[in-house]
N, C-alpha and C positions, 0 to 999 in steps of 0.2 A: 195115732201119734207114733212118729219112727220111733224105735228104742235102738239105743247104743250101748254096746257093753263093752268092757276094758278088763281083759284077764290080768292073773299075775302072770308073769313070764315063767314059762315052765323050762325052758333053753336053759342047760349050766351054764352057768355063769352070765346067762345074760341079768343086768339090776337093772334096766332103764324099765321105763314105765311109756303107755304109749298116750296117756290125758295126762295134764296137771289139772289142779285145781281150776289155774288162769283159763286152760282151754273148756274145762266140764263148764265153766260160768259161761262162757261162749255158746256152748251147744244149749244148753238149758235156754237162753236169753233167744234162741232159735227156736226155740219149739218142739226140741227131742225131748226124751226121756235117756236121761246119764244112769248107769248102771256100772259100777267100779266092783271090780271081786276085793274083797278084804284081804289087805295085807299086800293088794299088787304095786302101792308105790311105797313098800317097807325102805327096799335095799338102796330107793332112789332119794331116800329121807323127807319122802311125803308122805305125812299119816291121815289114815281115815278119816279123822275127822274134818281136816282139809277140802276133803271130795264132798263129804257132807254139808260142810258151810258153803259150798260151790253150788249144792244142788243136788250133786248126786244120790243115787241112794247106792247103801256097802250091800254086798249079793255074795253067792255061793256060787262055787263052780258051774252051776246045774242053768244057768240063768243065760249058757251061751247060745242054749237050743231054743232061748226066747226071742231071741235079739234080731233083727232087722241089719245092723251092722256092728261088727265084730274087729276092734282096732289093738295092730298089737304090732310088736318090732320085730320078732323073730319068725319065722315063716311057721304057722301050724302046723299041727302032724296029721296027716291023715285022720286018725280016730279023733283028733278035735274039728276037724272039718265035718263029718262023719255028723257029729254032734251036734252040726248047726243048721238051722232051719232051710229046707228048700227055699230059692230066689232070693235067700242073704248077701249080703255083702262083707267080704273079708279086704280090711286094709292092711297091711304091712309088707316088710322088705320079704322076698317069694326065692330071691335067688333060686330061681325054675330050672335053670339049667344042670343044678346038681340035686332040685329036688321034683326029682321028674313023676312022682306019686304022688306025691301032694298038689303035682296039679291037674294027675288024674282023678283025683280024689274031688278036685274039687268041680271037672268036667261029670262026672260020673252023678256027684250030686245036688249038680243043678245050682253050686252058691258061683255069685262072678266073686273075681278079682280086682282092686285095683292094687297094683304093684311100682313100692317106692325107687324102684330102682329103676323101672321106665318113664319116671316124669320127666320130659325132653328138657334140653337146657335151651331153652328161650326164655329170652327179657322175660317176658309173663311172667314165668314159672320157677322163677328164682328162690319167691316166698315158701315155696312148696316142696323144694330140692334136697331131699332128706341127706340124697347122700354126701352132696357139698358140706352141708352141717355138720354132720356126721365125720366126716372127712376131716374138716378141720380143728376140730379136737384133738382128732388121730396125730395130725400132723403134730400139734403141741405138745401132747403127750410124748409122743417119738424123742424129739428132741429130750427133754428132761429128764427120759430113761435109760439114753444113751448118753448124757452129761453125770447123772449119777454113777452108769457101769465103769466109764472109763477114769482109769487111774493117773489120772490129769488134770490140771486147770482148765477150765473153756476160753477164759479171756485170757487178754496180757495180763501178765503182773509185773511191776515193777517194784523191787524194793532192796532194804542196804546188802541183803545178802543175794542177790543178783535177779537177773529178770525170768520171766518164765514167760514162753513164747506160748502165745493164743494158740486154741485147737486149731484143724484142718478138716473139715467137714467135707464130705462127697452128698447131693444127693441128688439123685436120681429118680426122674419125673417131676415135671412142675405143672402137675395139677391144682386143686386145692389143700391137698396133704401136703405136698411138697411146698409150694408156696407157703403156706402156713408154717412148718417145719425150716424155711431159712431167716422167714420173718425173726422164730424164736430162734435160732442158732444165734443170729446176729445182736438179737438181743442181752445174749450171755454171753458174744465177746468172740465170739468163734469166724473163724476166715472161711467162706463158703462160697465152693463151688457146686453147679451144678448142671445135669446133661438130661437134656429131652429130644426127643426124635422133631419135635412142633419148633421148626423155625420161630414162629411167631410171639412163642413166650419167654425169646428173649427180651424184653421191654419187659416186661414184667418182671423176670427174675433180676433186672439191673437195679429195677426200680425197689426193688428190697435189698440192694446192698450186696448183693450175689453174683459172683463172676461167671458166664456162663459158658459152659466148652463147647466151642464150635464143633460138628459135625461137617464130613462133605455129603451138602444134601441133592442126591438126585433127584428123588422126590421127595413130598414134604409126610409127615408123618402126621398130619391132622386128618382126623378120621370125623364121623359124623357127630354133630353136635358138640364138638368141642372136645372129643376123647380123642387118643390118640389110635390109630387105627394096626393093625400088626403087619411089621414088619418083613421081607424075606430075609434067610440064613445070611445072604452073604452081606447085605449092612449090616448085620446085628453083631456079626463075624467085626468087621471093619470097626464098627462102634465100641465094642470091647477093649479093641486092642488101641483104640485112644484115648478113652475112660480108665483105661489099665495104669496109665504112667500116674495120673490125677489118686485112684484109688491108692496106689502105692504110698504114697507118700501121705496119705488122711491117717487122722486116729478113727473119726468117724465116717460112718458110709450109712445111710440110710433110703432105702430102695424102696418106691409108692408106685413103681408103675405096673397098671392093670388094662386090659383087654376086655369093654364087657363080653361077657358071653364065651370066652376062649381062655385057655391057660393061662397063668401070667409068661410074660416073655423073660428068656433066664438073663439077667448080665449082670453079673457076678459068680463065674465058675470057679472049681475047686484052686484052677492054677492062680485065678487073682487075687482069692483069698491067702494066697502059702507066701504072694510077696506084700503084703500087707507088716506090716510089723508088729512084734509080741506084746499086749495089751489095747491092742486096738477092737473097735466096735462095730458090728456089722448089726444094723436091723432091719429086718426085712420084714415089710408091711404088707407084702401081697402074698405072705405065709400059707392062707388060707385059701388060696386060687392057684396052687402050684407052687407059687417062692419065686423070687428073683435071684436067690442065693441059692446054689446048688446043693448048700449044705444046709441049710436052714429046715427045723424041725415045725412042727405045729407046737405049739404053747411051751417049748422047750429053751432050754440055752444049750447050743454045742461050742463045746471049747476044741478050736483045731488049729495048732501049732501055734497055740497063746494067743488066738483071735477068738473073741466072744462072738457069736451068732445067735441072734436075742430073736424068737418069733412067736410074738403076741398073739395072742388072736382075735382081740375083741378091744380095741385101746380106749374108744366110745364108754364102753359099759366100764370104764375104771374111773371114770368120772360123770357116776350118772346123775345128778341133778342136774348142771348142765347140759347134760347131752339131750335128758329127758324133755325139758323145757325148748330145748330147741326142736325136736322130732315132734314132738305134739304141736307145736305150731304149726310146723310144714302140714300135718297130718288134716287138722283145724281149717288151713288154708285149701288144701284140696277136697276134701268136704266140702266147702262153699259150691265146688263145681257141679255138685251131681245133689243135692239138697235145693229143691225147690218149694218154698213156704212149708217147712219140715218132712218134705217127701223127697224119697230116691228117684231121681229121673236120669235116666244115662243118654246121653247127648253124643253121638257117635261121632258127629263131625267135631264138637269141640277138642281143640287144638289140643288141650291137654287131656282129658278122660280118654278121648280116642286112643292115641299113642301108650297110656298109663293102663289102661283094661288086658289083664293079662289072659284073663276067661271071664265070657261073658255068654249065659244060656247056652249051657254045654260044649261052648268051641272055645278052642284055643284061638286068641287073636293077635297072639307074639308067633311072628313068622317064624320067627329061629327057634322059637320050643317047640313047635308044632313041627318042625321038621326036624328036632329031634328024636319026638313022642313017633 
């Protein structure tokens, strides 16, 4: 019988948990064996007993070098890889690109990968799209912490002692963070614009109430699977300087655009911040891939010429029971794909495992890691 184990999250600061209850009753009702470390869904305010009335049984650290598959949100370390049985299976987010030992680690000994940040965006794979999920939390949280920084009303107000004009929101990228992020701007009253390289989600930002700033597109900015692909200098040059007049005049700016596998791309430099005005909010949500704000720290706020520069680093794990509940589904759902009547069978040509297996029997099978490594 496969056994599945669930650590506690050993990442600072990460609280998410990578089973709920709801999914361990799933895998059990499959025919694993659920194996939860005690105390891993503390911080996500699911207690042990939980996992227990699910099925699971509560375990110690030591129970990862038992396991068959190993499911968790933050990329393991080396020495926890180390620790886990030849021909295992580790699930979670690998971000392989900045942890290029850990996926030595895990070529070296012999456990595959399946990695949440390669599940393609097709119809299919929707139910399975950690990082969409993921994402759009982000996005709502954004909004909320830059409605609290700023020293302003978000909506109109009207009253006898005079009006007070709605915020001004910038944001930049309209992925699912973004998207998510004008949904909830709009919801608290705020006038939102917003700028993507992707032609085509203009209709979509309309459709939430969001004005969107034309670009002149020589080419289109859609990259593979629905990401937005990198730019060269001289639009981004261009795009700046018409995002510039827009930024000006926002109290809010909140910046989501990312590059898998490349830096984030910068637009917002030092000079668009200095014409921003004194209490206004910059947050910049691809902090951790580089920044889109020149000045934007990791888990910092920089104050520069009375402009706030907010960069989060984890906005998912500040709301972990939802977050939890939705990544353990996705997690749950692609399981289904490689779990045959309770056994691992890896299916090279399926649409999704194919693309999702980041190492599998000692190779690398992400092009782009592999010709990093």
């Amino acid at each position: 019988m496969t056994t599945l184990y669930v650590p506690k999250e050993s990442q600072a600061g990460e609280t998410r948990v990578a089973a709920t209850p709801e999914t361990v009753k799933r895998f059990v009702s499959a025919g694993l064996t659920v194996q939860v470390e005690a105390g891993a869904g503390a911080e996500a305010y699911l207690g042990d007993e939980g996992y227990r009335k699910a099925g699971a049984e509560i375990v110690s650290p030591e129970a990862r070098g038992r396991a068959d598959v190993v499911l968790s949100v933050a990329p393991p370390t080396p020495d926890q890889i180390r620790a886990m049985a030849s021909g295992s299976l580790a699930v979670s987010f690998f971000n392989p690109s900045q942890n290029l030992d850990t996926v030595r680690a895990l070529c070296d000994h012999g456990v595959s990968a399946l990695a949440m940040e390669l599940i393609p965006r097709i119809t299919r794979a929707q139910s399975m799209d950690a990082l969409s999920s993921q994402a759009s939390l982000a996005g709502y949280k954004a909004v909320l912490i830059t409605a609290a920084a700023l020293p302003s009303y978000f909506p109109l107000l009207m009253t006898a002692a005079g009006t007070i004009k709605p915020a001004r929101v910038v944001i930049m990228g309209a992925g699912v963070a973004g998207l998510q992020a004008i949904a909830t701007a709009k919801r608290l009253g705020a006038i939102v614009e917003v700028s993507d390289i992707r032609p085509v989600v203009k209709e979509q930002v309309e459709s939430l109430g969001g004005r969107f700033i034309e670009l002149p597109m020589e080419e289109t900015g859609e990259g593979q699977g629905g990401y937005a692909k990198e730019m060269g200098e001289d639009f981004l040059r261009r795009q700046r300087e018409i995002v510039s007049e827009h930024v000006a005049g926002a109290d809010v700016v909140i910046t989501t655009a990312q590059i898998p596998g490349r830096k984030a791309p910068v637009l917002v430099p030092q000079e668009m911040v200095e014409r921003m005005r004194p209490g206004s909010v910059i947050l910049d949500m691809a902090v951790t891939t580089g920044g889109n704000c020149t000045l934007s720290e990791v888990g910092r706020e920089v104050v520069h010429q009375g402009v706030r520069i907010l960069g989060p680093e984890n906005l998912p794990a500040t709301m972990p029971r939802d977050a939890s509940v939705l990544y353990a589904r996705n997690l749950q759902v692609l399981l289904d794909e490689v779990l045959v009547e309770g056994r691992i069978e890896y299916d090279l040509d399926n649409d999704v495992v194919g693309p999702s297996l980041l190492v599998h029997e000692g190779t690398v099978r992400h092009e782009p890691t592999a010709a990093l490594l």
